[in-house]
C-alpha positions in Angstrom: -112.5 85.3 -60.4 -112.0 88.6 -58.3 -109.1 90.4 -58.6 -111.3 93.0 -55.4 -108.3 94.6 -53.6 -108.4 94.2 -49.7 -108.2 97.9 -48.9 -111.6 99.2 -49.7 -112.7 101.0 -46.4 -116.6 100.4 -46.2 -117.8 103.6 -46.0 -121.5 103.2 -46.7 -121.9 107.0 -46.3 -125.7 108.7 -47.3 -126.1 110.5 -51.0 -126.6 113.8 -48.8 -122.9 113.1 -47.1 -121.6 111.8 -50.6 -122.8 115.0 -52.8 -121.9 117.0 -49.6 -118.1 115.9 -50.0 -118.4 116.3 -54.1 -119.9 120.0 -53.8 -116.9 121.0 -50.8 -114.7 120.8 -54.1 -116.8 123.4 -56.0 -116.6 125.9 -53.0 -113.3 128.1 -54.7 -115.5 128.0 -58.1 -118.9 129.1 -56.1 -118.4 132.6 -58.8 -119.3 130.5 -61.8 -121.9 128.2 -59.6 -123.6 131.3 -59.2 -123.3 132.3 -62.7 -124.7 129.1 -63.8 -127.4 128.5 -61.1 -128.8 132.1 -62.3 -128.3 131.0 -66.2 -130.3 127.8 -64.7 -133.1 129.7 -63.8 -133.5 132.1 -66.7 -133.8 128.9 -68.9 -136.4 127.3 -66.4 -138.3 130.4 -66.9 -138.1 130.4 -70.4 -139.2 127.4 -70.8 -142.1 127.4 -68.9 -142.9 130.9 -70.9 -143.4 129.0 -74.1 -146.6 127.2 -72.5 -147.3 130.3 -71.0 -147.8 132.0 -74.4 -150.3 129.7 -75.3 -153.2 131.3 -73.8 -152.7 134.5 -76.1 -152.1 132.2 -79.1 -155.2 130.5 -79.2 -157.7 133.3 -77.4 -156.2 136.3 -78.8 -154.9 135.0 -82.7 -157.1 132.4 -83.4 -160.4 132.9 -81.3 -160.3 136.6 -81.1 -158.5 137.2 -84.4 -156.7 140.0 -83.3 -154.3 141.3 -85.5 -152.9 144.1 -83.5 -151.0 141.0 -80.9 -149.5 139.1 -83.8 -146.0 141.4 -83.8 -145.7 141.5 -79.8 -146.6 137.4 -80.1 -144.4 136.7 -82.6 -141.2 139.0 -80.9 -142.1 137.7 -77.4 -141.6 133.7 -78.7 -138.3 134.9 -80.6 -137.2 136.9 -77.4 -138.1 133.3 -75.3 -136.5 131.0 -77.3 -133.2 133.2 -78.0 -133.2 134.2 -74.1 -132.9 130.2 -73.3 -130.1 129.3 -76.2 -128.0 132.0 -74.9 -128.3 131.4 -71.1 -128.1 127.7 -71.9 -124.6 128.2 -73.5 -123.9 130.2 -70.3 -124.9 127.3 -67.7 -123.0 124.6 -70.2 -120.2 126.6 -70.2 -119.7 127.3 -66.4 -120.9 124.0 -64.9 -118.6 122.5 -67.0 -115.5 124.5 -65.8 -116.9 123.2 -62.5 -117.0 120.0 -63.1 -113.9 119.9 -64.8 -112.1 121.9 -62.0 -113.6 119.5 -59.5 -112.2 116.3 -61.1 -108.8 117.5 -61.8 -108.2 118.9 -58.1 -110.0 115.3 -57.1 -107.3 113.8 -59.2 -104.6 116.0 -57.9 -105.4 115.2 -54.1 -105.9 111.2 -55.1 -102.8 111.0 -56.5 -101.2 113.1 -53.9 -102.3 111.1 -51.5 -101.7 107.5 -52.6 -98.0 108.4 -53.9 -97.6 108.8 -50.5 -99.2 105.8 -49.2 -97.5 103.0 -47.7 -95.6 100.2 -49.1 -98.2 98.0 -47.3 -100.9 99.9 -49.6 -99.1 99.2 -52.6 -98.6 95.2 -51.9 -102.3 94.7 -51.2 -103.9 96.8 -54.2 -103.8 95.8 -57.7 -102.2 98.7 -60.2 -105.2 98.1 -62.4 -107.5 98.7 -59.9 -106.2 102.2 -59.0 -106.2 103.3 -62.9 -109.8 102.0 -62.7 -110.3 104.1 -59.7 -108.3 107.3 -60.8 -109.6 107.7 -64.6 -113.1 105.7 -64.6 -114.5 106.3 -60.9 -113.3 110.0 -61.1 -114.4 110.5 -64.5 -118.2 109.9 -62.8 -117.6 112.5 -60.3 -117.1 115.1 -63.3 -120.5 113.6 -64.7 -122.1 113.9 -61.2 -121.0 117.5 -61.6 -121.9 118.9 -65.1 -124.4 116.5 -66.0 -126.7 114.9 -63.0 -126.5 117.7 -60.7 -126.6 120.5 -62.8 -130.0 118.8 -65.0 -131.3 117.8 -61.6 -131.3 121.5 -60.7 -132.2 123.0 -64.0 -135.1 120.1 -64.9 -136.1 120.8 -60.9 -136.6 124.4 -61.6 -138.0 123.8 -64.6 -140.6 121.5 -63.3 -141.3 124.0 -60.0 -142.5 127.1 -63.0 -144.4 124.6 -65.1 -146.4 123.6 -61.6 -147.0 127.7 -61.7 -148.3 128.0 -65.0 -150.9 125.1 -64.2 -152.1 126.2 -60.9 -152.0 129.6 -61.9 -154.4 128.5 -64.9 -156.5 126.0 -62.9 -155.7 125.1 -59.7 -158.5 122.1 -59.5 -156.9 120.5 -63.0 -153.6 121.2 -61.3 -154.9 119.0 -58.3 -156.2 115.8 -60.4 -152.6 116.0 -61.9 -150.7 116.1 -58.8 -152.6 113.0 -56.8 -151.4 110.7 -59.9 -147.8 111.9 -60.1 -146.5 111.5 -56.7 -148.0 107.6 -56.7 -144.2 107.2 -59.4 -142.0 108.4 -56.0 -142.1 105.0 -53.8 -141.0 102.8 -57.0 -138.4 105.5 -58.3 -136.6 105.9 -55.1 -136.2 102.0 -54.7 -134.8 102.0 -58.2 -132.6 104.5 -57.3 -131.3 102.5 -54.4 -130.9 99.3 -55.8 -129.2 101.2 -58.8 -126.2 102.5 -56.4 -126.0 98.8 -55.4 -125.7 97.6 -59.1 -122.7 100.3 -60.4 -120.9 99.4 -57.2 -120.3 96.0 -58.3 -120.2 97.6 -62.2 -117.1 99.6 -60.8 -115.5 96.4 -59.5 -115.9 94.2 -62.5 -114.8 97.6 -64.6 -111.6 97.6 -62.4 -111.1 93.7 -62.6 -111.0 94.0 -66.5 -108.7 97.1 -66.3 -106.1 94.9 -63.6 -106.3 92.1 -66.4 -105.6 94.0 -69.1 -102.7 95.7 -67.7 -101.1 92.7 -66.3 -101.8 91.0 -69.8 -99.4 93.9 -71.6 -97.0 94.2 -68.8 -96.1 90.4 -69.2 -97.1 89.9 -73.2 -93.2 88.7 -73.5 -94.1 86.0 -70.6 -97.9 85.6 -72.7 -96.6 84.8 -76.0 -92.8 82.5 -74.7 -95.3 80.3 -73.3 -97.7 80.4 -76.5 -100.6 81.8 -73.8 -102.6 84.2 -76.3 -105.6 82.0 -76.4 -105.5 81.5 -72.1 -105.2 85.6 -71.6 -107.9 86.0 -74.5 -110.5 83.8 -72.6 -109.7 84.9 -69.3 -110.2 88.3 -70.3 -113.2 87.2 -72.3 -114.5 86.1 -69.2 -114.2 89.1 -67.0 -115.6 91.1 -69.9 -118.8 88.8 -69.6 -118.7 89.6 -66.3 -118.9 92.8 -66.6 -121.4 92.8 -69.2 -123.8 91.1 -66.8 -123.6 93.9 -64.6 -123.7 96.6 -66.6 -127.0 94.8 -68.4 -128.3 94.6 -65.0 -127.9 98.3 -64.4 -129.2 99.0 -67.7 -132.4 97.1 -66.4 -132.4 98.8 -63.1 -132.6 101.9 -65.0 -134.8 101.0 -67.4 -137.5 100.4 -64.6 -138.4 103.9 -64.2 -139.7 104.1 -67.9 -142.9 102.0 -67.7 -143.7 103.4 -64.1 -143.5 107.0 -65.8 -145.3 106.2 -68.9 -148.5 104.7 -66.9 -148.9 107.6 -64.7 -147.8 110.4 -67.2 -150.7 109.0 -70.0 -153.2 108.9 -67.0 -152.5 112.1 -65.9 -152.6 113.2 -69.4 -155.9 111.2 -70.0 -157.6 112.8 -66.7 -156.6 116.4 -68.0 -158.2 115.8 -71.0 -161.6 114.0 -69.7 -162.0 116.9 -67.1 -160.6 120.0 -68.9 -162.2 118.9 -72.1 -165.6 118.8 -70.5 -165.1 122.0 -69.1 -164.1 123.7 -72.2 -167.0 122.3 -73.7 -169.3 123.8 -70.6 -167.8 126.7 -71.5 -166.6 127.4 -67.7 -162.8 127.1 -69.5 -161.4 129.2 -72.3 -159.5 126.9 -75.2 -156.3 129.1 -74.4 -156.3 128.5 -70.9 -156.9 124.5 -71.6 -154.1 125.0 -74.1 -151.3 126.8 -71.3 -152.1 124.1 -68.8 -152.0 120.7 -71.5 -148.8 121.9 -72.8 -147.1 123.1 -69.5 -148.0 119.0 -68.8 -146.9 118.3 -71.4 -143.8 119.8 -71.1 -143.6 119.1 -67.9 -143.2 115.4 -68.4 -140.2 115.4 -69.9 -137.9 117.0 -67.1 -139.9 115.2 -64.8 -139.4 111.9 -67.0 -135.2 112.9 -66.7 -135.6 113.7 -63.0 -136.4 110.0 -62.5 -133.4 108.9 -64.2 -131.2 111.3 -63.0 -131.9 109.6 -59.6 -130.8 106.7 -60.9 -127.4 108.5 -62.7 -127.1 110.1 -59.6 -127.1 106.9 -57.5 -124.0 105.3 -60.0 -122.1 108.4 -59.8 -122.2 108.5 -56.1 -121.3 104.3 -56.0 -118.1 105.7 -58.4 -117.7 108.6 -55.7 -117.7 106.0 -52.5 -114.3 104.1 -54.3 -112.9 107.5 -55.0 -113.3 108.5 -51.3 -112.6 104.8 -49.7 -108.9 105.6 -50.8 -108.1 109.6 -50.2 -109.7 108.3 -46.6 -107.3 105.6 -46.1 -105.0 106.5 -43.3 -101.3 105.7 -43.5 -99.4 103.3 -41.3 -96.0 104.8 -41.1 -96.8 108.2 -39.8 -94.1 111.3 -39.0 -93.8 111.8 -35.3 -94.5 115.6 -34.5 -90.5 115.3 -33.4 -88.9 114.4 -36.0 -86.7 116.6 -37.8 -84.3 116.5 -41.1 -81.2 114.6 -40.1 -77.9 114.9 -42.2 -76.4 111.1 -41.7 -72.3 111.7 -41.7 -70.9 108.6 -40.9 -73.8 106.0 -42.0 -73.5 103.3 -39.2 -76.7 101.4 -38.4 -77.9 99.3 -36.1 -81.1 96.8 -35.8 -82.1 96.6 -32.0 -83.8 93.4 -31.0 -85.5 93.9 -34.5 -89.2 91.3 -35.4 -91.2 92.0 -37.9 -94.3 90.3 -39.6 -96.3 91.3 -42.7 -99.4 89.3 -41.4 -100.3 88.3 -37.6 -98.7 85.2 -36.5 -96.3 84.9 -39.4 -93.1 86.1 -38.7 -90.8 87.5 -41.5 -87.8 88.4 -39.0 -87.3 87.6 -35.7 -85.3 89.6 -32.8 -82.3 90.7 -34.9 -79.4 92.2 -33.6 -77.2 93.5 -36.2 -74.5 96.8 -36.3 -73.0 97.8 -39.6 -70.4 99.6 -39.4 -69.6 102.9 -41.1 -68.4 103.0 -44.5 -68.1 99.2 -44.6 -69.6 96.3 -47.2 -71.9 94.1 -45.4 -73.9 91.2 -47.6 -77.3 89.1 -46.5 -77.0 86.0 -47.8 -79.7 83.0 -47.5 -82.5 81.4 -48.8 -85.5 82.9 -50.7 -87.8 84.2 -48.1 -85.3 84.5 -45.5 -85.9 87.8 -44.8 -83.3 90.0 -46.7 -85.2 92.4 -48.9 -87.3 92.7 -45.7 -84.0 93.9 -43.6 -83.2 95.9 -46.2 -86.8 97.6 -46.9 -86.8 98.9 -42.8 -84.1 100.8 -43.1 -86.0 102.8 -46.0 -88.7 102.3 -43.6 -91.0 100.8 -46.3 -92.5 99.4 -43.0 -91.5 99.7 -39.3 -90.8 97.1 -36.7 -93.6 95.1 -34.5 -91.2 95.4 -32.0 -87.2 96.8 -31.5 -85.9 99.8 -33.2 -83.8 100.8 -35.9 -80.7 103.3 -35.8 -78.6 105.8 -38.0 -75.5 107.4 -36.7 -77.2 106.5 -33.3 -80.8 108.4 -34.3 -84.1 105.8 -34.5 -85.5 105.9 -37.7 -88.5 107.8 -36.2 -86.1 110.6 -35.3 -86.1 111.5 -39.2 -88.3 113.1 -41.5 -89.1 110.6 -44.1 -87.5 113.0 -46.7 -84.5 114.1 -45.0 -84.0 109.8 -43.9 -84.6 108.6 -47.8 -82.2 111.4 -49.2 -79.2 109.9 -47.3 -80.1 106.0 -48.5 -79.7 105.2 -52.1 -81.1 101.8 -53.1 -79.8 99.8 -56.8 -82.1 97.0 -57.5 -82.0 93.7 -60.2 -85.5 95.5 -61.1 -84.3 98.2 -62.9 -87.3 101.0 -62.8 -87.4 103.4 -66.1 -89.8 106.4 -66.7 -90.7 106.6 -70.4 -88.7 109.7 -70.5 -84.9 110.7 -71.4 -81.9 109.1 -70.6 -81.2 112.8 -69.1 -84.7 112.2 -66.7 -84.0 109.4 -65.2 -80.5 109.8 -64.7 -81.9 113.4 -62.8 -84.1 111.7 -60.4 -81.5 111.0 -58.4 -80.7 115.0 -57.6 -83.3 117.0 -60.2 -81.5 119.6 -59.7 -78.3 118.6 -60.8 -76.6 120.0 -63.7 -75.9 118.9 -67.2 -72.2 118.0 -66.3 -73.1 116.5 -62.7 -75.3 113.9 -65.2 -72.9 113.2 -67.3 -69.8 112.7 -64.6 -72.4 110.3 -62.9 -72.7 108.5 -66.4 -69.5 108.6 -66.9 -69.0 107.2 -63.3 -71.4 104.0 -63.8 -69.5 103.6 -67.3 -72.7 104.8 -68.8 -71.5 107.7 -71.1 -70.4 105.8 -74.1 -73.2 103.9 -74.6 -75.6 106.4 -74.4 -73.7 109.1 -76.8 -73.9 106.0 -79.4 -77.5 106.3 -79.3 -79.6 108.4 -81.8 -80.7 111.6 -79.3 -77.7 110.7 -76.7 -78.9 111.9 -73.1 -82.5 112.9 -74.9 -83.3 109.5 -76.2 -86.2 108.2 -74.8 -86.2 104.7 -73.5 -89.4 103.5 -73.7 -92.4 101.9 -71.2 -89.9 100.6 -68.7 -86.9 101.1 -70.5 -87.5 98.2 -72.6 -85.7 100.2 -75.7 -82.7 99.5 -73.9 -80.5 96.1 -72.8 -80.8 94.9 -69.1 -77.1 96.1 -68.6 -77.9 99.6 -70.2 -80.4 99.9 -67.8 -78.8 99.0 -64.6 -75.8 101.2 -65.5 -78.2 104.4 -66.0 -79.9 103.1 -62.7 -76.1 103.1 -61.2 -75.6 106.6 -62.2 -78.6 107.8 -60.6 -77.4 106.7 -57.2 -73.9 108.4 -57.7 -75.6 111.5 -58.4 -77.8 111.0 -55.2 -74.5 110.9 -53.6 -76.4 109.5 -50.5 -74.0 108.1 -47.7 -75.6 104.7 -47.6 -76.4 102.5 -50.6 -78.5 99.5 -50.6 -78.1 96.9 -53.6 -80.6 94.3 -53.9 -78.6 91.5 -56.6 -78.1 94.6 -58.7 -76.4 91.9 -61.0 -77.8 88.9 -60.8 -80.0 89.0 -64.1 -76.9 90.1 -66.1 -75.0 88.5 -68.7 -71.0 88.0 -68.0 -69.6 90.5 -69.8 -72.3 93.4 -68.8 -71.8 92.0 -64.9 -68.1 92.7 -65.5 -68.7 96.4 -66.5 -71.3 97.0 -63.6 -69.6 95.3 -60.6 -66.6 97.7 -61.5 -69.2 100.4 -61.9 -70.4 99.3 -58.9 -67.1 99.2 -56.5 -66.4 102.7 -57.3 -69.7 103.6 -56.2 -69.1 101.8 -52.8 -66.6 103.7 -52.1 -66.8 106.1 -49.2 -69.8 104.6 -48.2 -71.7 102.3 -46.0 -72.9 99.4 -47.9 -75.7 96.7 -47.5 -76.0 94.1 -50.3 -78.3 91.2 -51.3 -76.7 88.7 -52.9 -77.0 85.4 -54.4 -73.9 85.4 -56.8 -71.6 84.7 -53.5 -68.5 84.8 -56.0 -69.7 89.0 -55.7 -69.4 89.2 -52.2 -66.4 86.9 -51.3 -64.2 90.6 -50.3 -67.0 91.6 -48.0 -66.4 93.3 -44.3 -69.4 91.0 -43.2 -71.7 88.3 -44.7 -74.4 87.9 -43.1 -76.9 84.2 -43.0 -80.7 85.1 -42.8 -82.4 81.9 -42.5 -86.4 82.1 -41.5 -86.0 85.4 -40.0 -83.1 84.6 -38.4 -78.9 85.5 -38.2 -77.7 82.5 -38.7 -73.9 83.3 -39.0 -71.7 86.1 -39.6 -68.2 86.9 -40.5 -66.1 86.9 -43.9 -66.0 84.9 -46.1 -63.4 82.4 -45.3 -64.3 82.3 -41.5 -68.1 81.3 -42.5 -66.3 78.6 -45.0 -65.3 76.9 -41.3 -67.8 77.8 -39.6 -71.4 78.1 -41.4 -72.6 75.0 -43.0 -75.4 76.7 -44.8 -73.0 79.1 -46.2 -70.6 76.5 -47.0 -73.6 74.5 -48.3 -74.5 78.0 -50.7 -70.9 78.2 -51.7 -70.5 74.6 -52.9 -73.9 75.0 -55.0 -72.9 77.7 -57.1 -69.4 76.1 -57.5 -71.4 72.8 -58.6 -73.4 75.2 -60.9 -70.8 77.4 -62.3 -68.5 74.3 -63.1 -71.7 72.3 -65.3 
């Protein structure tokens, strides 16, 4: 099962490029980077103090039993130790307003950019995957950020001033240590490859269980009328496994570095003590200064010991950070010519010029059509599923542009308009009713937001609306739910009706705004409806013909093709497929 969306541009850019495009985002923050590096350093130094402090300990307290260094001892390790709690708070503190900064303007931009993405974008990708992508894949970023990074930098610095502290105590020791460490790099930095490998395909299986999931509580009515709870809890069962594979996987990726380090830190550890010891014993090394350099190794081997699986952190954040990237680099199709310019549409004719179009090579959805609707007239597509209508319909919202041919307004090709000032003059009422879980009031408003309180309720009132809604609990500020579901499948169509009258657009678009209704609620929304044609030019999909019988023009779209044309009762003598539609429904409505 793969549920991998075909958009993914393969990137396969280096960590340097990846942490490169990360860090660009930090560059209005660099004030509290430097605040934090600085904090980074002062705990570095601190920490490699403590092992510093040593030497006097043992030579000066408890070899040379000098009482006079006990105070300036004691106040120095206090001073240390509250030095590095307070400049650690400091570092926490700003990285993570960094980090935090960083993901939400990465959020920002993401979401900027796909809401504007093409309808093309949004057909091929799964909604699940871009939640995956959005919350999980940027949530890694922010990790990349205040965790890897910043502890790469911090157990980095740490690790450079406990190198001091042993060289500066005995450079030879210092050698034996670092021919044995450096031996870990060639295994680590495989690890660390293979590891960016492993949380790519992670990510995937993480956003195949999120598509799942979603699909599974977007259709739980469809799940449980068909009894399916047991089929949607194994499928998901499976994909979980899935991903539990690959995440174990990681986890032993990971988990590689551990062994490697603990062989080479013990003999490091093991050769320190062989050679130090016996020179302590010679008597050519002081206790105290065998004591600084065993516990700066000491300590030492624990940032080092991170370092190694910060690598491999770093390496999963960055897979997270490639899928991020893949879509804010995704280039639209449908792109604004540098000439076009916000066009007020006055009389709403429109016109398809020798219009084909196909949604995949060597399939063709609709083929040289040559169509003019008139201004302020009703013209209906009619025609079998997959004809082409809610394709014809979808140019002239230029969801997608012709192969070849053009598309006119009032005499202007679509690519004359900005997209803004072309989708304020078109208003489109669908059968699939889309509701924000928010007020009546807020989705009425998003057809003019900045409409006022009584423009909302005259458009209510208009779609015959208003007295349903002030029978509800909170009237206009009752809420209606994930998809409106708190509401009937007429109440929603009528608050989607009253949206488009106060959009107040010159064209209107209905695709079968009816044709899930009961009788009684049609009967309330095709009279909403006709005074909402009024004045205007209007296309409509249909397959209730008994709607569209007082139609200017039907129009037959079969396989791409105009079939026939006319009204009603010419296409009665002279369409058979229409004739053919006709007598069906009679056949249907009569049984």
């Amino acid at each position: 099962m793969s549920q991998k969306s075909r958009f993914d541009v393969v990137q396969n850019l280096s960590s340097r490029k990846l942490v490169s495009r990360i860090l660009a985002y930090a560059r209005p923050y660099r004030g509290r980077l430097i605040v934090g590096f600085i904090s980074m350093l002062l705990v570095a130094v601190s920490t490699a103090a403590t092992a510093k402090l040593m030497k006097p300990v043992i030579n000066d307290i408890f070899i040379s039993k000098r009482a006079d260094l006990v105070l300036p001892i004691t106040a120095a390790i206090i001073t240390i130790f509250f030095t590095k709690g307070l400049f650690t708070y400091i570092e926490s503190v700003n990285l993570a307003f960094v980090g935090n900064r960083i993901m939400t303007d990465i959020q920002n931009k993401l979401f900027g950019h796909l809401i504007f993405a093409d309808m093309s974008f949004y057909h091929a990708v799964q909604t699940g995957d871009l939640v995956s992508r959005f919350n999980s894949d940027v949530g890694k970023l922010n990790s990349a950020v205040t965790g890897t990074l910043s502890n790469i930098g911090k157990d980095f610095f740490t690790l450079i001033f406990f190198i001091y502290v042993m060289f500066d105590e005995d450079w030879q020791l210092s050698c034996v240590v670092f021919f044995i460490l450096p031996l870990a790099l060639f295994p680590l930095i495989k690890i660390g490859r293979s590891m960016r490998k492993v949380s790519k395909k992670i990510q995937e299986k993480t956003a195949d269980v999120t598509i799942l999931i979603t699909q599974a509580f977007q259709g739980i009515r469809l799940i449980k009328s068909y009894c399916l709870e047991k089929y949607e809890i194994e499928k998901i069962a499976q994909a979980l496994g899935l991903m539990f594979e690959r995440t174990l996987k990681g986890v032993k990726t990971k988990a590689a570095s551990h062994p490697i380090m603990e062989f080479l830190g013990g003999c490091a550890v093991a050769a320190v003590i062989f050679y130090g010891g016996s020179q302590v014993i010679s008597g050519t090394q002081t206790p105290g200064a065998f004591f600084a350099f065993i516990t700066a190794l000491l300590m030492s081997y624990e940032p080092l010991k991170r370092l190694t699986n910060l690598n491999a952190n770093l390496q999963e954040q960055l897979a997270a950070a490639e899928r991020v990237f893949a879509l804010m680099d995704r280039k639209p199709v449908i792109v604004e010519s540098q000439k076009a310019r916000n066009i007020e549409v006055k009389k709403g004719t429109i016109s398809f010029d020798h219009v084909t179009f196909s949604y995949e090579e060597g399939h063709v959805v609709l083929n040289d059509i040559c169509l003019d609707i008139p201004s302020g007239k009703k013209v209906a597509l009619v025609g079998p599923s997959g004809g082409g209508k809610s394709t014809l319909m979808n140019m002239i919202l230029r969801f997608y542009d012709p192969n070849k041919g053009s598309i006119l307004i009032d005499g202007h090709k679509l690519e004359d308009f900005t997209t803004e000032s072309l989708r304020h003059n078109i208003a489109l009422v669908s059968q699939e009713v889309v509701l924000f879980d928010d007020t009546i009031r807020a989705n009425i408003a998003y057809g003019n937001p900045q409409a006022t309180e009584a423009e909302i309720i005259t458009a209510a009132q208009s779609a015959a609306a208003h007295e349903f809604i002030m029978g509800l609990p909170q009237g206009y500020d009752t809420y209606v739910g994930e998809q409106g579901l708190r509401l009937s499948g007429g109440q929603r169509q009528r608050i989607s009706i009253a949206r488009a009258f106060l959009k107040n657009a010159p064209i209107l678009c209905m695709d079968e705004p009816t044709s899930a209704l009961d009788s009684e609620s049609e009967k309330v929304i095709q009279d909403a409806l006709k005074r909402l044609m009024k004045g205007r030019t209007n296309l409509i999909i249909a397959h209730r013909l008994a709607t569209i019988r007082d139609a200017d023009e039907i129009i037959v779209l079969e396989d791409g093709q105009i079939t026939a044309q006319g009204p009603h009762a010419q296409l009665l003598l002279k369409s058979k497929k229409y004739k053919e539609l006709c007598r069906l429904q009679f056949q249907e409505a009569q049984s």
